[in-house]
C-alpha positions as a printed NumPy array, in Angstrom:
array([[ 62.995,  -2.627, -22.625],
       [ 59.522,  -1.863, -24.023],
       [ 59.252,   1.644, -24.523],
       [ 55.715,   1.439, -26.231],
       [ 53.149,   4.188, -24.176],
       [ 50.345,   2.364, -22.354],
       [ 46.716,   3.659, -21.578],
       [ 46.196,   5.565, -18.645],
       [ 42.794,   6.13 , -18.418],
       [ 40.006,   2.947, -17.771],
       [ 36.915,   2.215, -19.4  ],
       [ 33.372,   1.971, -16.815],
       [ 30.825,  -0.457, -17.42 ],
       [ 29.111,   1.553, -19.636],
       [ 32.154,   2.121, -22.192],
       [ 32.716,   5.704, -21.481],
       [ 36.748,   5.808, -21.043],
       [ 36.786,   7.827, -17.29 ],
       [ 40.492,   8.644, -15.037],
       [ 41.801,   5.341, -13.046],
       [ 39.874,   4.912, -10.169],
       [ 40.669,   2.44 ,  -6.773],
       [ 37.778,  -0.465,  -6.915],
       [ 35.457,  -0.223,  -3.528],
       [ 37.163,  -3.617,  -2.308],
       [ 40.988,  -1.367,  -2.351],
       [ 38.435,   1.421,  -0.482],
       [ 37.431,  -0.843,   1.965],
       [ 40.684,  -2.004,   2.846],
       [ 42.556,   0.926,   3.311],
       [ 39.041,   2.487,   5.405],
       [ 39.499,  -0.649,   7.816],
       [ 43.336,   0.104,   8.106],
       [ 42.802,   3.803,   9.156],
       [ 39.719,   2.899,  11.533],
       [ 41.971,   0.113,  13.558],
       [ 44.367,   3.136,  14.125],
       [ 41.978,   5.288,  14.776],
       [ 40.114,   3.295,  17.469],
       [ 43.544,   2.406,  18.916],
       [ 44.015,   5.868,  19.492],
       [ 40.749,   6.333,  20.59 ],
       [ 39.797,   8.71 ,  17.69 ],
       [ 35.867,   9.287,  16.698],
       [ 37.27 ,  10.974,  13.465],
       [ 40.152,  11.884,  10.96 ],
       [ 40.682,  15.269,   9.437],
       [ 42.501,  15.557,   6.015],
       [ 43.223,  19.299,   4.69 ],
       [ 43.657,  20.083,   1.176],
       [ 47.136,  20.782,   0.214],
       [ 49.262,  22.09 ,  -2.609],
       [ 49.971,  19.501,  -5.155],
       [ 51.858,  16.793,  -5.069],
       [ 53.082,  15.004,  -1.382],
       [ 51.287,  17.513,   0.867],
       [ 47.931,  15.873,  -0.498],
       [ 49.037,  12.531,   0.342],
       [ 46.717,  11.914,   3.69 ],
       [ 43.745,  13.73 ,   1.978],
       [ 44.261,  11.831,  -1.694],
       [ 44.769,   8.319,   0.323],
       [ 40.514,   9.089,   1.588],
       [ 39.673,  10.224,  -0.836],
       [ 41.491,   9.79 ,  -3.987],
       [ 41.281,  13.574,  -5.253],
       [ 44.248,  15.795,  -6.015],
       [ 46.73 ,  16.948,  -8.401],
       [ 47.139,  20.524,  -9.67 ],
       [ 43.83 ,  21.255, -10.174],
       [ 43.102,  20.998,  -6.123],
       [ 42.83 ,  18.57 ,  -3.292],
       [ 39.77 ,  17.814,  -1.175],
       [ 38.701,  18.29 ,   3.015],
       [ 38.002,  14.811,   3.845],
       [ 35.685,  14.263,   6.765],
       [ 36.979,  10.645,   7.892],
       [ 34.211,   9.381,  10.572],
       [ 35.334,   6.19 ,  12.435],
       [ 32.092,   4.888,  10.71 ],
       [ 29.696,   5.982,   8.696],
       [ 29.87 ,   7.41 ,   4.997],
       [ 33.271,   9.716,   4.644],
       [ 32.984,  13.315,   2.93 ],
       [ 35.051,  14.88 ,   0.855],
       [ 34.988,  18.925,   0.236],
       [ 36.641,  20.388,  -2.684],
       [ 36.557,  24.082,  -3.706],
       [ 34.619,  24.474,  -6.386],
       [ 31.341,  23.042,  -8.223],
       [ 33.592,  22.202, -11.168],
       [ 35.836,  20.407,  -9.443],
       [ 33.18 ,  18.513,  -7.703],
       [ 31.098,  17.289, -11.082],
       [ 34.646,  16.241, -12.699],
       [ 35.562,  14.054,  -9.675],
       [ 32.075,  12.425,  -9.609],
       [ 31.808,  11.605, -13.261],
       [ 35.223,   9.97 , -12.831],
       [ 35.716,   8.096,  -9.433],
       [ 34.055,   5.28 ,  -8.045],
       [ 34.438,   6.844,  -4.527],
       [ 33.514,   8.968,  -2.406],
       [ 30.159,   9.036,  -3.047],
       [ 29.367,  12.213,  -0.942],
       [ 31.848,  14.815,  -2.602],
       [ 30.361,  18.318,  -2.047],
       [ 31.767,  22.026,  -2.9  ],
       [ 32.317,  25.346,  -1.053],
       [ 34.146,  26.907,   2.221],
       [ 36.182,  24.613,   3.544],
       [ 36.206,  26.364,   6.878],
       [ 32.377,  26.039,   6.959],
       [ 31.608,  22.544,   5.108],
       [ 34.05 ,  20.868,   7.847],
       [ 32.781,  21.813,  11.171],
       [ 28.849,  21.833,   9.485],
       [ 29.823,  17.851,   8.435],
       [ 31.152,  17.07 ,  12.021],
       [ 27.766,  18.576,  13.613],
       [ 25.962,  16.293,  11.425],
       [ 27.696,  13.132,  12.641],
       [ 27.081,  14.422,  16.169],
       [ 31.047,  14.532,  16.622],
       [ 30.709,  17.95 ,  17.545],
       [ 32.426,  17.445,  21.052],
       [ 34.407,  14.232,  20.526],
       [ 37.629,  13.526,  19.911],
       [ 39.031,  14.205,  16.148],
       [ 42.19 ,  13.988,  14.77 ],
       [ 44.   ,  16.274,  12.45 ],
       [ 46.237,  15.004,   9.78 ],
       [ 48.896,  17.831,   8.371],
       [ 48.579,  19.559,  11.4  ],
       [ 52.075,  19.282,  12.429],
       [ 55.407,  17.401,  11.786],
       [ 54.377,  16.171,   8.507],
       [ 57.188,  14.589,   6.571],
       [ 59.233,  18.063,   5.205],
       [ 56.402,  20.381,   7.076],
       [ 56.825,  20.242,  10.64 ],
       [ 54.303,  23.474,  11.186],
       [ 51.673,  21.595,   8.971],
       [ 50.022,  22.373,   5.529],
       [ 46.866,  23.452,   6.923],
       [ 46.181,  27.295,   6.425],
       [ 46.051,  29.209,   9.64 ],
       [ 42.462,  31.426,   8.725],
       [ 40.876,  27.994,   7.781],
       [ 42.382,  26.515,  10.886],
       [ 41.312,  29.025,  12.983],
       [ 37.749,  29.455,  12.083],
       [ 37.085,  25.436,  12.16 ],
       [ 38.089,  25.283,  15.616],
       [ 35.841,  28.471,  16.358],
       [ 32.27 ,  26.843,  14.892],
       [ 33.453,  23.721,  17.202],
       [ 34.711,  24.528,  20.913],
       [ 34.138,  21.549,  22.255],
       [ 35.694,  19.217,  20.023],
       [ 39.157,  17.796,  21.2  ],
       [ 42.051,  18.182,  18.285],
       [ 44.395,  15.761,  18.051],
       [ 47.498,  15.81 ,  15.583],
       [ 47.503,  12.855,  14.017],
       [ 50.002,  12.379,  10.634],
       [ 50.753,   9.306,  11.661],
       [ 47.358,   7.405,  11.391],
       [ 47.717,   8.132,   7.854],
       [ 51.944,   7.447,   7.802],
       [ 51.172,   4.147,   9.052],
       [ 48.016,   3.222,   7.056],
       [ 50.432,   4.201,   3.453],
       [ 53.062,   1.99 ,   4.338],
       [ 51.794,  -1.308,   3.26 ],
       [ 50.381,  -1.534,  -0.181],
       [ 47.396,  -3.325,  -1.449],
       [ 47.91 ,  -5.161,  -4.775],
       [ 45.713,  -2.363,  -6.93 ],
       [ 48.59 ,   0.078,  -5.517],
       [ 51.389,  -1.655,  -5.953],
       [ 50.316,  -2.744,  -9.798],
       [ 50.047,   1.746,  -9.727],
       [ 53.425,   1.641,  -8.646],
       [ 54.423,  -1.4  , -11.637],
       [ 52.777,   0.818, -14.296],
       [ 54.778,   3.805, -12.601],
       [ 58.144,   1.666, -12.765],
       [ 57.745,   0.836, -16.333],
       [ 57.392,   4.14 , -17.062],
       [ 60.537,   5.148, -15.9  ],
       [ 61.962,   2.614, -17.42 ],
       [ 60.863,   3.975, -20.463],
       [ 62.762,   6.994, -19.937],
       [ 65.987,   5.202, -19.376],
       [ 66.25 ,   3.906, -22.586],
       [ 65.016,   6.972, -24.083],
       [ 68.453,   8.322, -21.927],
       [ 70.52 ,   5.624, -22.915],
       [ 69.485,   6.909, -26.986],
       [ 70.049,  10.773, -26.869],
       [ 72.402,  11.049, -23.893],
       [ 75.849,  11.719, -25.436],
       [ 78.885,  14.096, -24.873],
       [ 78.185,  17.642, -26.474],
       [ 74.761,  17.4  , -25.815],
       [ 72.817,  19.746, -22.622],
       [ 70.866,  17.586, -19.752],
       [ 67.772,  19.824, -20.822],
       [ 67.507,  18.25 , -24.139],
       [ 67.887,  15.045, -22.627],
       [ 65.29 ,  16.172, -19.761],
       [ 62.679,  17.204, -22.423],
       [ 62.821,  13.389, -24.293],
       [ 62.357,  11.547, -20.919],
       [ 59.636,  14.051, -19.585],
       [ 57.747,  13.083, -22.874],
       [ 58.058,   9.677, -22.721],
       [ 56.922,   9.797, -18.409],
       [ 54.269,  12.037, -19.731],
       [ 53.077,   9.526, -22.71 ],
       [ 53.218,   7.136, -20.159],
       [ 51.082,   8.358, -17.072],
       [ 49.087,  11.143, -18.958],
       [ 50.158,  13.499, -15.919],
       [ 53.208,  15.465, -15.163],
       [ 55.996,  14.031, -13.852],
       [ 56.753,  13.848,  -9.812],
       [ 60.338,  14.229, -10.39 ],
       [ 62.812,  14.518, -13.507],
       [ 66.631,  15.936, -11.862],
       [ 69.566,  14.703, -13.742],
       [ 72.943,  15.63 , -12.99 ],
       [ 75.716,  14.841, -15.398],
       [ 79.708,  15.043, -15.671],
       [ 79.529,  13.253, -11.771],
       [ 77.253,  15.947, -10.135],
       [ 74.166,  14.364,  -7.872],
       [ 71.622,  13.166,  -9.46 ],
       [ 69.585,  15.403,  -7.58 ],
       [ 71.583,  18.467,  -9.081],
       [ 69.175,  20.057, -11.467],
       [ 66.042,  19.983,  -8.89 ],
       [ 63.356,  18.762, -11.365],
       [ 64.268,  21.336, -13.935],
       [ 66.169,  21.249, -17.616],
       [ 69.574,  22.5  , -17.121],
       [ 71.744,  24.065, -20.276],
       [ 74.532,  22.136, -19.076],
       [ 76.73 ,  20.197, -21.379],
       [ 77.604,  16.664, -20.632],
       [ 81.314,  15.526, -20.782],
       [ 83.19 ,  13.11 , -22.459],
       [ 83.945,  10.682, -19.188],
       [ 81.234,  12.094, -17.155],
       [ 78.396,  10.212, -15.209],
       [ 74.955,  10.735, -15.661],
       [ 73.195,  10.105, -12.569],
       [ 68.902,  10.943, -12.019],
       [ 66.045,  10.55 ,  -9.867],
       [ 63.06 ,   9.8  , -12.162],
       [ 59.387,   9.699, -10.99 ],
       [ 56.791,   9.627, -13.014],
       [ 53.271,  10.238, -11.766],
       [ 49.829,   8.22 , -11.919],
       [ 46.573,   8.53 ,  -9.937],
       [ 48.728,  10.795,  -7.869],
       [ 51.15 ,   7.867,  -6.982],
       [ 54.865,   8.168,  -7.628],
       [ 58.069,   5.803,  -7.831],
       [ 61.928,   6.14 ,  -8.196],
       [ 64.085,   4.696, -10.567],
       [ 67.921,   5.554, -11.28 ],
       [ 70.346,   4.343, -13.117],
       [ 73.581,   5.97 , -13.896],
       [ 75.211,   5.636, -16.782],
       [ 78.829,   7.137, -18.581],
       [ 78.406,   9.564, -21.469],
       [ 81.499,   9.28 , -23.726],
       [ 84.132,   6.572, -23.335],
       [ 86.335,   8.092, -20.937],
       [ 87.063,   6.814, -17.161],
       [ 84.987,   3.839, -18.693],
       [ 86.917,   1.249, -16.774],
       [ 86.541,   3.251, -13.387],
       [ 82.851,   4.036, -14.446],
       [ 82.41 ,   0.16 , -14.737],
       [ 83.765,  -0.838, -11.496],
       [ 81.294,   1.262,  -9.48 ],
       [ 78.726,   0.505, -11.177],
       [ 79.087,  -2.979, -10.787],
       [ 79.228,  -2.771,  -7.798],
       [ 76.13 ,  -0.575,  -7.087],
       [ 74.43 ,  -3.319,  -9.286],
       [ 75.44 ,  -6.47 ,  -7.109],
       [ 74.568,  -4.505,  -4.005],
       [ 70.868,  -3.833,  -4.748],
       [ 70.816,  -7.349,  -6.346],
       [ 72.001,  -8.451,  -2.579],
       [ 69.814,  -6.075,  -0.802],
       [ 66.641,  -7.315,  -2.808],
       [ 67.529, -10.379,  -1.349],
       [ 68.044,  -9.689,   2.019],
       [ 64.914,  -7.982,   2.752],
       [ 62.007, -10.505,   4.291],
       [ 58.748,  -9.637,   6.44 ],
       [ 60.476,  -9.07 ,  10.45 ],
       [ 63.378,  -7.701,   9.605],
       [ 63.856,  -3.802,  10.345],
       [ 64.31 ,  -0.741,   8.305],
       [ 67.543,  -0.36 ,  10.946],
       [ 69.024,  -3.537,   9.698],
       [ 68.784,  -3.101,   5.976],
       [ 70.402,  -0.216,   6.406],
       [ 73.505,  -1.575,   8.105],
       [ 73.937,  -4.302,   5.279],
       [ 73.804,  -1.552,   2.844],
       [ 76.999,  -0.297,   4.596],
       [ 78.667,  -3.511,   5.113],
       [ 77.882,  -4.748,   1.523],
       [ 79.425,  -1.247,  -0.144],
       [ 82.26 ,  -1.712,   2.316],
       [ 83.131,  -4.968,   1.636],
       [ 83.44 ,  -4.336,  -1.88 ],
       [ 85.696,  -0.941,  -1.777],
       [ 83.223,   1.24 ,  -1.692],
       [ 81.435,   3.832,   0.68 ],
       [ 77.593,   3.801,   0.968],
       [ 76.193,   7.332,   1.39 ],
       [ 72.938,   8.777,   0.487],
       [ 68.773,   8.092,   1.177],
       [ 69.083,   4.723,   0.437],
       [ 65.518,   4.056,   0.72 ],
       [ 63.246,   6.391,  -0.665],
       [ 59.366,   6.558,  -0.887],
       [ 56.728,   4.855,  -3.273],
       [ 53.381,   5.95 ,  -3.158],
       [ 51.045,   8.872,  -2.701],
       [ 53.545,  11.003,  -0.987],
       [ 56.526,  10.874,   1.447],
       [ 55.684,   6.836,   2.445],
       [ 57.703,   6.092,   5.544],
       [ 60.049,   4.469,   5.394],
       [ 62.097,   7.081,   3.858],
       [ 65.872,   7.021,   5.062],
       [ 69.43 ,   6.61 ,   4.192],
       [ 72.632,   5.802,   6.497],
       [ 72.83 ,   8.356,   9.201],
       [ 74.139,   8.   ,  12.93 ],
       [ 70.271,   8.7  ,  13.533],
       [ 67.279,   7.659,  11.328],
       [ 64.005,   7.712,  12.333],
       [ 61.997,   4.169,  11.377],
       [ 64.98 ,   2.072,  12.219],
       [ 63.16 ,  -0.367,  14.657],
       [ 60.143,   0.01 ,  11.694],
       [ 59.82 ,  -3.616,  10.859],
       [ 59.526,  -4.84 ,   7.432],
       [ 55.783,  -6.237,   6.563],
       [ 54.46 ,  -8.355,   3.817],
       [ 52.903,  -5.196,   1.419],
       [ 55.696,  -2.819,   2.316],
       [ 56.921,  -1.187,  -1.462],
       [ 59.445,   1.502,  -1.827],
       [ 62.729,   2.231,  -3.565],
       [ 66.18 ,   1.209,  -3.011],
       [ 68.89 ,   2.712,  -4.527],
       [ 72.04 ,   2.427,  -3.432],
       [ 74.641,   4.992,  -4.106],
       [ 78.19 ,   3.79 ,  -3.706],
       [ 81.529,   5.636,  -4.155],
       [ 84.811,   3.918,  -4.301],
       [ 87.497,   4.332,  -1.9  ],
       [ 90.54 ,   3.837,  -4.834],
       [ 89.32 ,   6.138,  -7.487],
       [ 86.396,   8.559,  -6.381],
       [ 84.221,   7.251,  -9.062],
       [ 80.782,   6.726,  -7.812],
       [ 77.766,   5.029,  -9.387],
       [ 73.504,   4.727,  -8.346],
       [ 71.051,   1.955,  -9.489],
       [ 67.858,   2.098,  -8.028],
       [ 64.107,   0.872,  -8.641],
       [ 61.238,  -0.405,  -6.277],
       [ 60.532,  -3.245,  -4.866],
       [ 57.741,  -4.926,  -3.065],
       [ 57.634,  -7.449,  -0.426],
       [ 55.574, -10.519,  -0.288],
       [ 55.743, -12.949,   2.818],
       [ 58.927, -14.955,   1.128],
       [ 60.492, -11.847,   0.413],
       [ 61.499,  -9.216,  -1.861],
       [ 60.617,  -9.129,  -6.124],
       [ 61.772,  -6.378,  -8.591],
       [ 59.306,  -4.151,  -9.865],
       [ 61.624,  -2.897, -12.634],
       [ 62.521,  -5.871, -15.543],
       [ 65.435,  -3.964, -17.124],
       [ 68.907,  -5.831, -17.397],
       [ 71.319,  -4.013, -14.793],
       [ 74.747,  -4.017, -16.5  ],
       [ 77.317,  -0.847, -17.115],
       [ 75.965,   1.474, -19.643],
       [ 78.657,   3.576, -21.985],
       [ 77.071,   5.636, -24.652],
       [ 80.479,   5.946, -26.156]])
């Protein structure tokens, strides 16, 4: 695996090294995506509220390309004509337009009064506009908006007709162009940095926060941006255990080091996992279910083709892990990209997006978690994928065999 850093930033026509930034051709295609939706729901525009970091700015950062912890952006989506973003500050504003290639028209102030006053300048002021993150938002079924801003946007415009609409924006994520998905390679290798920056310091004795500290540098190195997630969970607990933090937990001889890793980049995010045994023993029993997790992401990769359903993969998932002695539990697919990407599910007697159909574009994570019926032992491999119209690749080049530090 190469762990060597590489360059986050890009260099403009002029020389001056400036933050990654979507060319106007990715623009134009994911602006054409969100105004077929739109007009099929007979929309005249799109709101998209600033958020707290991370996922919640997902609809807004997908317009607009602004985020992270230093704020998100308003974006004034117009079925046509020039979109507007609104951030909260005049610094904030020059940083974003020394460094992006779009929006052009990024402005700075109230929210609550920049919004409506945009709208009455488009002449939308009594039409019909729809309002992403106003409800049943992955995680936030009340929304993300704030209710003062809320309140005094729909005051300066009485006539205009809101409509919730998430799911313009749901849709419009869930098939990748190629600049996202090579994000979401860069993303990948990161991680798989980390692993074999695990696979060096991970050893019985020694606490999953020292552990946590070498891969966060190394996702850090990578991405020049936090990481989206970092939980480990050794001596067999979840590898969601620690919630993102560095836990002074020892790890065991014979215990399993399981982890959800995410690094970040141009606010874009991807899971890898990979769970290997720290120590020798239980090595044999380790090996078995990890084998097995291997061979049934190997066979899932290959089962997944443009028409068939989210719904379906699932149930192979199950029947593979069966099959082979094993139970398969867990979010088996999780989300790549800007936020929480639908589809996002695991086996469940009901998950939404089963009848979602698979489409040429479509990029996510699947990890398979699988615990054995004859010894308890249970093992995770995960890492995304993307689908072209002949099928499924690997995003992640790694060699997926049993790992025992011991």
């Amino acid at each position: 695996m190469d762990t060597r850093p590489i360059d986050s930033f890009q260099t403009d026509s002029s020389g001056r090294r400036v933050l990654p930034s979507f060319s106007l051709a990715e623009r134009d295609r994911r602006y054409a995506q969100v105004r077929k939706l739109m007009t099929e729901r007979n929309l005249d525009c799109l709101l998209a509220p600033a958020a707290d970091v991370g996922e919640p700015q997902a609809n807004s950062r997908y317009l607009c390309q602004i985020g992270g912890v230093q704020g998100g952006a308003w974006v004034v989506f117009p079925a046509s004509g020039e979109v507007t973003a609104i951030v909260s500050s005049e610094r904030e504003m020059r940083m974003w337009v020394a460094n992006l290639m779009w929006p052009k028209d990024i402005r700075w102030g109230n929210f609550s009064q920049l919004v409506p006053d945009r709208i009455k300048e488009l002449g939308l002021a009594r039409s019909r506009i729809g309002v992403t993150g106003m409800a049943d938002q992955y995680r936030y079924p009340e929304g993300v908006i704030l209710y003062e801003t809320w309140r005094r946007i729909a005051a300066a415009l009485p006539e205009a007709a809101f409509i919730a609409a998430s799911e313009v924006l749901e849709f419009s994520r869930a098939a990748k162009g190629q600049e996202e998905i090579a994000v979401i390679q860069r993303i990948t290798d990161a991680n798989e940095a980390a692993i074999a920056r695990m696979m060096e310091v991970a050893r019985p004795g020694v606490e999953e926060a020292a552990v946590w500290v070498e891969m966060a540098k190394v996702l850090i190195s990578h991405t020049a941006d936090y990481p989206a997630r970092l939980s480990l969970g050794s001596n067999g607990r979840p590898a969601n255990a620690s919630n993102t933090m560095a836990l002074p937990i020892r790890m065991e001889d014979g215990g399993i080091l399981s982890q959800e890793i995410d690094a970040r980049l141009q606010g874009y995010r991807a899971q890898c996992n990979y769970s290997i045994l720290t120590g020798t023993k239980n090595a044999d029993q380790y090996r078995t279910a990890m084998n097995v997790a291997i061979e049934v992401f190997l066979s899932l990769v290959d089962w997944v083709k443009p028409g068939k359903t989210i719904g379906g993969l699932l149930d192979e998932f199950v029947r593979l892990a069966d099959v082979r002695g094993g139970n398969g539990t867990g979010v088996l697919i999780h989300t790549n990209g800007l936020g929480s990407d639908r589809p996002r599910v695991g086996p469940a007697p009901s998950v939404k997006d089963r009848d979602m159909i698979i489409q040429s574009g479509f990029t996510f994570t699947i990890k398979p978690h699988v615990e054995m019926r004859s010894t308890g032992a249970d093992a995770q491999v995960g890492e995304p994928i993307t689908v072209t119209e002949s099928g499924a690749r690997r995003l992640g080049h790694r060699e997926l065999v049993p790992f025992v530090t011991g």
